[in-house]
LUMGUKE-756804 format. One record per residue (C-alpha): residue number from 1; z negated, x negated, y negated. Coordinates in Angstrom, 2 decimals. Example, Ala and Ser with C-alpha at 12.3 -4.5 7.8 and 13.67 -1.06 7.14 Angstrom:
<node num="1" w="-7.80" u="-12.30" v="4.50"/>
<node num="2" w="-7.14" u="-13.67" v="1.06"/>
REM end
This chain:
<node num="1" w="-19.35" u="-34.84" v="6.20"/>
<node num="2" w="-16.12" u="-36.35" v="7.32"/>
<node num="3" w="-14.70" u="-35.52" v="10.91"/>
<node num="4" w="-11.85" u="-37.16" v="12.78"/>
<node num="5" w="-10.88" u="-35.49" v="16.09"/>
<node num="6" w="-7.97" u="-37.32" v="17.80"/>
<node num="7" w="-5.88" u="-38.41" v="14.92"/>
<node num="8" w="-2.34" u="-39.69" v="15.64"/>
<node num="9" w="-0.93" u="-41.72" v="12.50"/>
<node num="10" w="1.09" u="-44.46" v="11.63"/>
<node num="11" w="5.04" u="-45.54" v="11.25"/>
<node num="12" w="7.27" u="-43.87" v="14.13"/>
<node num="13" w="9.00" u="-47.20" v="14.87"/>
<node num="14" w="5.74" u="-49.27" v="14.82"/>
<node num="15" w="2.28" u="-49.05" v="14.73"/>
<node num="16" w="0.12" u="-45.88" v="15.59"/>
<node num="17" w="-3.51" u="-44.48" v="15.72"/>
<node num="18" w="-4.54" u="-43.84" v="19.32"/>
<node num="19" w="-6.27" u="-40.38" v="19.45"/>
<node num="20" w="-9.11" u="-41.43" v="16.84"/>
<node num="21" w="-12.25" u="-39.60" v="17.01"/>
<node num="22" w="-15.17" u="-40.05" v="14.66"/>
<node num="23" w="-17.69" u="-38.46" v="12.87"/>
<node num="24" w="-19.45" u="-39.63" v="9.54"/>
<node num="25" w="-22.34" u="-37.71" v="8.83"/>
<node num="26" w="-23.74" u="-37.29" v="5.56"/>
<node num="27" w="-26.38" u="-39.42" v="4.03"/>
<node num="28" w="-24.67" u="-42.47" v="6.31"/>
<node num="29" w="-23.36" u="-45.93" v="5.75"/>
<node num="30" w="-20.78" u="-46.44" v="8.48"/>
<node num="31" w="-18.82" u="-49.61" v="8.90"/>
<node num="32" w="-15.32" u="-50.11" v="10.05"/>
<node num="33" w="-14.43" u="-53.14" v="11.59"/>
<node num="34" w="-11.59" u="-54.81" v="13.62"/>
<node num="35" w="-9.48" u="-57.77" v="13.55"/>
<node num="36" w="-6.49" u="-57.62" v="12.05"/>
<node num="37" w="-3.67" u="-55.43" v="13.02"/>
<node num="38" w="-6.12" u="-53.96" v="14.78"/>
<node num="39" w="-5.70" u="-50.60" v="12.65"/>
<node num="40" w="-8.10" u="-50.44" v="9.78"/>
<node num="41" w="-5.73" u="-50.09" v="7.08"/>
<node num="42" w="-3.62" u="-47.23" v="8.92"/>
<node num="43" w="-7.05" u="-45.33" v="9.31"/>
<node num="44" w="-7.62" u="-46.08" v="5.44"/>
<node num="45" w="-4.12" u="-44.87" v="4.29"/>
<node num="46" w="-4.55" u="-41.66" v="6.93"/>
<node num="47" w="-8.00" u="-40.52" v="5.29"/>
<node num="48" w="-6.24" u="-41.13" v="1.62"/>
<node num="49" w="-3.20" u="-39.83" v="1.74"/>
<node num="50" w="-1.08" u="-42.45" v="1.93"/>
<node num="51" w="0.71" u="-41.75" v="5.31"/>
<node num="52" w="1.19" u="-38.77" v="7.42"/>
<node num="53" w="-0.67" u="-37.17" v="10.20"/>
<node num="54" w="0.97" u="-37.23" v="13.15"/>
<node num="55" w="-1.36" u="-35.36" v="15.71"/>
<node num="56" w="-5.15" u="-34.61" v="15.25"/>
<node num="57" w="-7.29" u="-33.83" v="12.34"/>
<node num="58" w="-9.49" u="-35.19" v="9.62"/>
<node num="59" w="-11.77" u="-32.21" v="8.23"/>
<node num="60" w="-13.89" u="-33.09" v="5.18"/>
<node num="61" w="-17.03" u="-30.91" v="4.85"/>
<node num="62" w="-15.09" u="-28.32" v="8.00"/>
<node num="63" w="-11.86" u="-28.08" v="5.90"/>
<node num="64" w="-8.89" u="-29.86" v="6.94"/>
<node num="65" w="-7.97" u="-32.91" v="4.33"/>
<node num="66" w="-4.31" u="-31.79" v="4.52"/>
<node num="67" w="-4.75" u="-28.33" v="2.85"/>
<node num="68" w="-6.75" u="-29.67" v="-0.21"/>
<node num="69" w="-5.42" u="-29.96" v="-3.56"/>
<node num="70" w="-5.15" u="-33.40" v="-4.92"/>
<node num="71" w="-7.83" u="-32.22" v="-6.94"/>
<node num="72" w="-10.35" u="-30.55" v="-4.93"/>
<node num="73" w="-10.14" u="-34.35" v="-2.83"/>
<node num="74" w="-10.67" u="-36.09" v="-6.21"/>
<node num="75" w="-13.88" u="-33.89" v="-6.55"/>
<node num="76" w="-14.79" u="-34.72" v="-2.84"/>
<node num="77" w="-13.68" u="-37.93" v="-2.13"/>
<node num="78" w="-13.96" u="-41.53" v="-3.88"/>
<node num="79" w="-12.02" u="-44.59" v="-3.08"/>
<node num="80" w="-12.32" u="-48.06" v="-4.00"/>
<node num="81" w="-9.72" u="-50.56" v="-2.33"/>
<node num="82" w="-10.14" u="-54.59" v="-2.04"/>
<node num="83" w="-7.72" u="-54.93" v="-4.85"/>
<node num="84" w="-9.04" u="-53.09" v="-7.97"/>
<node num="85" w="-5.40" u="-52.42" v="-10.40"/>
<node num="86" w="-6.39" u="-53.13" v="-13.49"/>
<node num="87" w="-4.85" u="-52.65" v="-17.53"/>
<node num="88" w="-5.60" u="-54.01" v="-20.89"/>
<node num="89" w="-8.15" u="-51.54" v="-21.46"/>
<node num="90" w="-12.09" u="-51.02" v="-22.02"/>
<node num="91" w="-14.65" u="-50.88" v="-19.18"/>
<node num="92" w="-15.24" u="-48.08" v="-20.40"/>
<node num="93" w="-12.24" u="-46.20" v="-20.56"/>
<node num="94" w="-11.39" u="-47.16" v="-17.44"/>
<node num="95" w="-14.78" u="-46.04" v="-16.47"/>
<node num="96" w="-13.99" u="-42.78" v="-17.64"/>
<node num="97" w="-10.75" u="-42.54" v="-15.83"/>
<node num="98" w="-13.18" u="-40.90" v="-13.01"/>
<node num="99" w="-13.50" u="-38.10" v="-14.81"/>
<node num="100" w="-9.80" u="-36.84" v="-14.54"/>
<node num="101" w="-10.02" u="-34.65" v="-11.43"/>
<node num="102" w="-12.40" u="-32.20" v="-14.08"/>
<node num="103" w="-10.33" u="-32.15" v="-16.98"/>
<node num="104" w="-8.75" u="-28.94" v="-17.87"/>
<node num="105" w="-5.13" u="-28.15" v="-18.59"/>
<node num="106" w="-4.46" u="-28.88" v="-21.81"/>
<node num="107" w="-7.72" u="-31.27" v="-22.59"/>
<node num="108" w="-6.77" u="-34.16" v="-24.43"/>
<node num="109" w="-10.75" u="-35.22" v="-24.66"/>
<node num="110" w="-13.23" u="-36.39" v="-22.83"/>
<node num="111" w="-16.53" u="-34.03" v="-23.41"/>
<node num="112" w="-20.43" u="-35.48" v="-23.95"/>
<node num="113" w="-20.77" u="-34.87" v="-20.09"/>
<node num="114" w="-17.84" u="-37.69" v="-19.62"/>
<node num="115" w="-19.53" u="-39.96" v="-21.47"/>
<node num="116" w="-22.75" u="-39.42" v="-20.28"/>
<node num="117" w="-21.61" u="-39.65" v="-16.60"/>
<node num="118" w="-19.83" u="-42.57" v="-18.09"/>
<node num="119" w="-22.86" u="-44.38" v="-19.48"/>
<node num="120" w="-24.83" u="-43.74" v="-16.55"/>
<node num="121" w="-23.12" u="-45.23" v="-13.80"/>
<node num="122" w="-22.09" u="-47.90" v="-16.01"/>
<node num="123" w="-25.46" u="-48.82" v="-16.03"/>
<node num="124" w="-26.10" u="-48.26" v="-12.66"/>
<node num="125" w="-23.78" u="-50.43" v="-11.26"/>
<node num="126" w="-24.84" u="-53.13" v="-14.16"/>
<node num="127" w="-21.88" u="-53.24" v="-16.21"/>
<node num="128" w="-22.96" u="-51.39" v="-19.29"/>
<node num="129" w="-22.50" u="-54.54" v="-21.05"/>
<node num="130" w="-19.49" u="-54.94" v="-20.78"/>
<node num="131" w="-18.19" u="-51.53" v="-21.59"/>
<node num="132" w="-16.54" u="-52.88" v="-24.92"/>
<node num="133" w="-14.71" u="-55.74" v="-23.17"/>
<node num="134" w="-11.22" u="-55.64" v="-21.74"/>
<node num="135" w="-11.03" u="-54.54" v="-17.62"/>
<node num="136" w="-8.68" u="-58.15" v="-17.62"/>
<node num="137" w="-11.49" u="-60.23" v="-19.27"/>
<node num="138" w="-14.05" u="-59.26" v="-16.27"/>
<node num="139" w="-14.34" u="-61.80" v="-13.11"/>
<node num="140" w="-13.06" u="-60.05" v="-10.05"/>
<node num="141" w="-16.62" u="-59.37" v="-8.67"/>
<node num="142" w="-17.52" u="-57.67" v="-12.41"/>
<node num="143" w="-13.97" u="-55.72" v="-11.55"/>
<node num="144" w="-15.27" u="-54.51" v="-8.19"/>
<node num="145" w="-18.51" u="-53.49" v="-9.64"/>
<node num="146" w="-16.60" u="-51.34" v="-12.42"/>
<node num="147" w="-14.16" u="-50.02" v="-10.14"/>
<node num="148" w="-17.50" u="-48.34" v="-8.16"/>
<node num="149" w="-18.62" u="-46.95" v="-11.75"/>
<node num="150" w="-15.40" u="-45.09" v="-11.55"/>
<node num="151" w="-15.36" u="-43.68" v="-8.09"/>
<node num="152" w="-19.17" u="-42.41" v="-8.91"/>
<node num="153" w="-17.96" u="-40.66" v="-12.12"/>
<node num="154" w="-15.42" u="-38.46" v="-10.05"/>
<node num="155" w="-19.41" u="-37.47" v="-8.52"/>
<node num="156" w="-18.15" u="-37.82" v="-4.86"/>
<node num="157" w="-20.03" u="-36.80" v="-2.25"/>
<node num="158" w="-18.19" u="-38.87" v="0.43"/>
<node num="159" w="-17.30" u="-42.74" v="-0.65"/>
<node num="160" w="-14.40" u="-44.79" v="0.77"/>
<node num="161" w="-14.45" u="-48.52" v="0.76"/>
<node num="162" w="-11.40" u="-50.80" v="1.75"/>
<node num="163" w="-13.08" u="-54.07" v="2.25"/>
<node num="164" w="-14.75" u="-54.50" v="-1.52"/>
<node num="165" w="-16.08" u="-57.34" v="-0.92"/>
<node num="166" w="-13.22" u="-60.00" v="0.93"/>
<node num="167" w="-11.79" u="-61.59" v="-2.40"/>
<node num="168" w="-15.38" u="-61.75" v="-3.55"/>
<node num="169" w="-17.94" u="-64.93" v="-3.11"/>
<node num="170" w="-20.85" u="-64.90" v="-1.37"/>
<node num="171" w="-22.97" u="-64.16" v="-4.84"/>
<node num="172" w="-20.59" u="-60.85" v="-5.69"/>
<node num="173" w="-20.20" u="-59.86" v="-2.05"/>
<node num="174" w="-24.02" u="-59.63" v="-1.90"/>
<node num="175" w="-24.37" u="-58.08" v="-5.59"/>
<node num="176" w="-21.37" u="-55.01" v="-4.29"/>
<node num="177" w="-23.33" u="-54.27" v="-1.34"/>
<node num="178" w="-26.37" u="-54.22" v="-2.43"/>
<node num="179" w="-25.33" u="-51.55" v="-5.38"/>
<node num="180" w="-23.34" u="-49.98" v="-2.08"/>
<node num="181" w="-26.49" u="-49.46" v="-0.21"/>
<node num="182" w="-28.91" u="-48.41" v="-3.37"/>
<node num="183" w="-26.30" u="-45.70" v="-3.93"/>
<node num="184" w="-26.67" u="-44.55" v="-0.33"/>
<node num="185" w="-30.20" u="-44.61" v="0.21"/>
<node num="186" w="-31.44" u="-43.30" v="-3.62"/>
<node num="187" w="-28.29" u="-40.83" v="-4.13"/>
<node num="188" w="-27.64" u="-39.61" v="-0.30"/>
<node num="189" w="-24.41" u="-40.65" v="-1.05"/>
<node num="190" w="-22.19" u="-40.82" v="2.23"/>
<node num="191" w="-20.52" u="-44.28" v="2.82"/>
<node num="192" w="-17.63" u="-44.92" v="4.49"/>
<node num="193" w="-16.75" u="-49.14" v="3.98"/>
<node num="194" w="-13.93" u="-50.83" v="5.98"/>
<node num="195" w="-15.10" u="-54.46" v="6.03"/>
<node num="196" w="-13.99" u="-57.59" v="7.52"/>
<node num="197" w="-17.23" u="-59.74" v="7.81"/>
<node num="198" w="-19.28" u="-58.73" v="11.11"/>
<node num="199" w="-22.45" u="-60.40" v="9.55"/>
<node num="200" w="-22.11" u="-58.52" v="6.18"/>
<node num="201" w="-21.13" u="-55.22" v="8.69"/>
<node num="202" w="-24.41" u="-55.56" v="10.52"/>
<node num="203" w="-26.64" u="-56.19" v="7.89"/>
<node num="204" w="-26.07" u="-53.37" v="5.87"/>
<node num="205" w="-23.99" u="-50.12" v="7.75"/>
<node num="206" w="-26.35" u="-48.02" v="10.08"/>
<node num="207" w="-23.58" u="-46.88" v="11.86"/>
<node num="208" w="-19.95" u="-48.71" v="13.53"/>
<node num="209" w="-17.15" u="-48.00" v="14.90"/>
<node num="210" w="-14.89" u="-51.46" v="16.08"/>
<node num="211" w="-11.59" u="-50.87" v="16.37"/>
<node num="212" w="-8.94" u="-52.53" v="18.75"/>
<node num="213" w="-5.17" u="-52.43" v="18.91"/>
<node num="214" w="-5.16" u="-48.64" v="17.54"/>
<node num="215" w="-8.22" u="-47.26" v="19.01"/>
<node num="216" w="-12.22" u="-46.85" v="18.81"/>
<node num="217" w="-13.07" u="-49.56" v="21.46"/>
<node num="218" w="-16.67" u="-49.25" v="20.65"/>
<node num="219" w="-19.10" u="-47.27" v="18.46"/>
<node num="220" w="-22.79" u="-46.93" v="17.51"/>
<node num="221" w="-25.93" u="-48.93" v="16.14"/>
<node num="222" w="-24.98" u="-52.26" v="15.01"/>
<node num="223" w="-26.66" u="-53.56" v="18.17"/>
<node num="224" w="-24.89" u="-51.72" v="20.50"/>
<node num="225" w="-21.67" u="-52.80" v="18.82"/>
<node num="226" w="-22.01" u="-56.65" v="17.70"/>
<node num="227" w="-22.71" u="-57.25" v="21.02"/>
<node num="228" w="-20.88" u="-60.63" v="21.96"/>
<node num="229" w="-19.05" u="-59.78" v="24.58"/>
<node num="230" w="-17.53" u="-56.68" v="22.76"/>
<node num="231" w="-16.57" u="-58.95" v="19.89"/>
<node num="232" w="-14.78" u="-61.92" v="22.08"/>
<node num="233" w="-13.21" u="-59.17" v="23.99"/>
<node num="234" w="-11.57" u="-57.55" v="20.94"/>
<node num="235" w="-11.53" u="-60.86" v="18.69"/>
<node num="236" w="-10.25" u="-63.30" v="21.57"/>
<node num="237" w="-12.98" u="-65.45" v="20.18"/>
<node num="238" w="-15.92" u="-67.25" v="21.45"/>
<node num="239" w="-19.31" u="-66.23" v="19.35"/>
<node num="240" w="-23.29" u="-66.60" v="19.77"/>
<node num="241" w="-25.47" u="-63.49" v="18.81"/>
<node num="242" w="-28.93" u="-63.56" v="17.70"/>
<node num="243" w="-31.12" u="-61.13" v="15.95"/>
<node num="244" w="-31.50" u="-61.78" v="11.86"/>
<node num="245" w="-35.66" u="-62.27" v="12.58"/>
<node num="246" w="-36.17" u="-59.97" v="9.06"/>
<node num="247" w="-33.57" u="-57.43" v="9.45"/>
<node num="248" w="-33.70" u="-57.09" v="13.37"/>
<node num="249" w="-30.04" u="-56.81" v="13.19"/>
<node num="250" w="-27.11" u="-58.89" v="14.93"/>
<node num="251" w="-26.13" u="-61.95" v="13.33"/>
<node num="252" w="-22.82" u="-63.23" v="14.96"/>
<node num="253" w="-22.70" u="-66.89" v="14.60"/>
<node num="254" w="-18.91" u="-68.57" v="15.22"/>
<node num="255" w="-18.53" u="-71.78" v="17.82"/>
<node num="256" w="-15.81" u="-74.14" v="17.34"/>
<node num="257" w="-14.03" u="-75.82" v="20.26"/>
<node num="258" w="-15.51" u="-79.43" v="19.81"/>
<node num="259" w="-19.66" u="-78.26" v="20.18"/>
<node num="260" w="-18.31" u="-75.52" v="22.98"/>
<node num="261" w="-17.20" u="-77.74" v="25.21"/>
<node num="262" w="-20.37" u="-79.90" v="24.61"/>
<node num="263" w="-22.33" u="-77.05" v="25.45"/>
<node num="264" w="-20.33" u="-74.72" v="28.06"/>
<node num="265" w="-23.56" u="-74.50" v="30.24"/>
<node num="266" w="-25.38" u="-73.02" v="27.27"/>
<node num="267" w="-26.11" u="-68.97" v="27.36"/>
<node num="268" w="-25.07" u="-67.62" v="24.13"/>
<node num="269" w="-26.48" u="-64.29" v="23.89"/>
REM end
């Protein structure tokens, strides 16, 4: 679905993307994650758009992101960022706003289809009921939720998340993902999720790539990536790793200084 093969990017005075290769294939959940300033965002803003590419390639579906039309990406390609901008306006209608890539010249209109599409994913993502109500009325979670109503009415076939869930509590997090990974598994929808928690990373991607100061440092299964000493390498922080006993995935658990010291002789793997 999506390729990256050595992509240079960035800010010529500052920071830069090291040669980045990836692939996403389709019908995948793959997780980005990183510490900060590790990179994340200048992969995000390189796959949107938002800055140049400097060396490399990104091809979507074998054609090069650079010499589609802002439609033809609209058609392709769905994004939902951490911060969801929002108006005075109806779910809905902002709902709807997904539909723009398809509208004709001239149309002034939404057709039946719009709605329809509309409707549907509203009530997918569980926000039918609040279609009426004003996008600034809605809890940020309920905001989130909407905003991934509107990326699946553009009918992507590639979805981009900028960490959706880090303003979010645990309740909404949970709720987001959850919708994130129905959509993938009963849609084939391909998932693509920066995200900042390495608990909520290994629980639900199936597929990661960890990033450190500009580059892939590691990629794989969640196991072969979470591995503790790959995380206090990159994160410069001390960590325990055990297996969730349902899931059979990594669960990273944090150690603070005080029960470290009072337990140095301790393996923590």
């Amino acid at each position: 679905m999506l390729k990256i093969s050595k992509l240079i990017s960035g800010y010529s005075d500052k920071f830069r993307l090291k040669e980045i290769s990836l692939h996403v294939n389709k019908g995948s959940l793959t997780g980005i994650v990183g510490p900060n300033g590790s990179g994340k965002t200048t992969l995000f803003r390189s796959l949107t758009s938002e800055i140049n590419i400097l060396g490399g390639e990104i091809l979507l579906e074998g054609r090069d992101i650079k010499k589609l039309t802002s439609k033809e990406k609209a058609q392709k390609l769905a994004i939902v960022t951490q911060n969801t901008e929002v108006f005075d306006i109806p779910v809905e209608d902002f709902v709807l706003m997904g539909r723009l890539p398809y509208k004709k010249p001239f149309q002034l209109f939404e057709k039946v289809k719009d709605y329809a599409l509309a409707n549907k994913f509203m009530k997918l993502t569980g926000v039918y009921k609040y279609k009426a109500k004003l996008m600034t009325e809605l809890s940020g979670g309920e905001q989130q939720l909407v905003a991934i109503a509107r990326a699946l009415c553009q009918e992507p076939e590639l979805l981009l998340l900028d960490e959706p869930t880090s303003h979010l509590d645990i309740s909404h997090q949970l709720k987001v993902l959850n919708l994130i990974q129905k959509l993938n598994n009963d849609l084939g929808l391909t998932v693509l999720i920066i995200i900042h928690d390495l608990n909520l990373a290994s629980e639900y991607c199936d597929y990661m790539a960890m990033m450190h100061k500009g580059s892939i440092f590691k990629k794989g299964l969640p196991e072969e990536v979470l591995d503790y000493k790959n995380i206090e390498f990159v994160y410069d922080t001390v960590v325990i790793t055990q297996i969730n006993p349902l899931s059979k995935k990594p669960a990273i658990f944090l150690v603070s200084d005080k029960v470290l010291k009072k337990n140095s002789s301790e393996p923590r793997h």
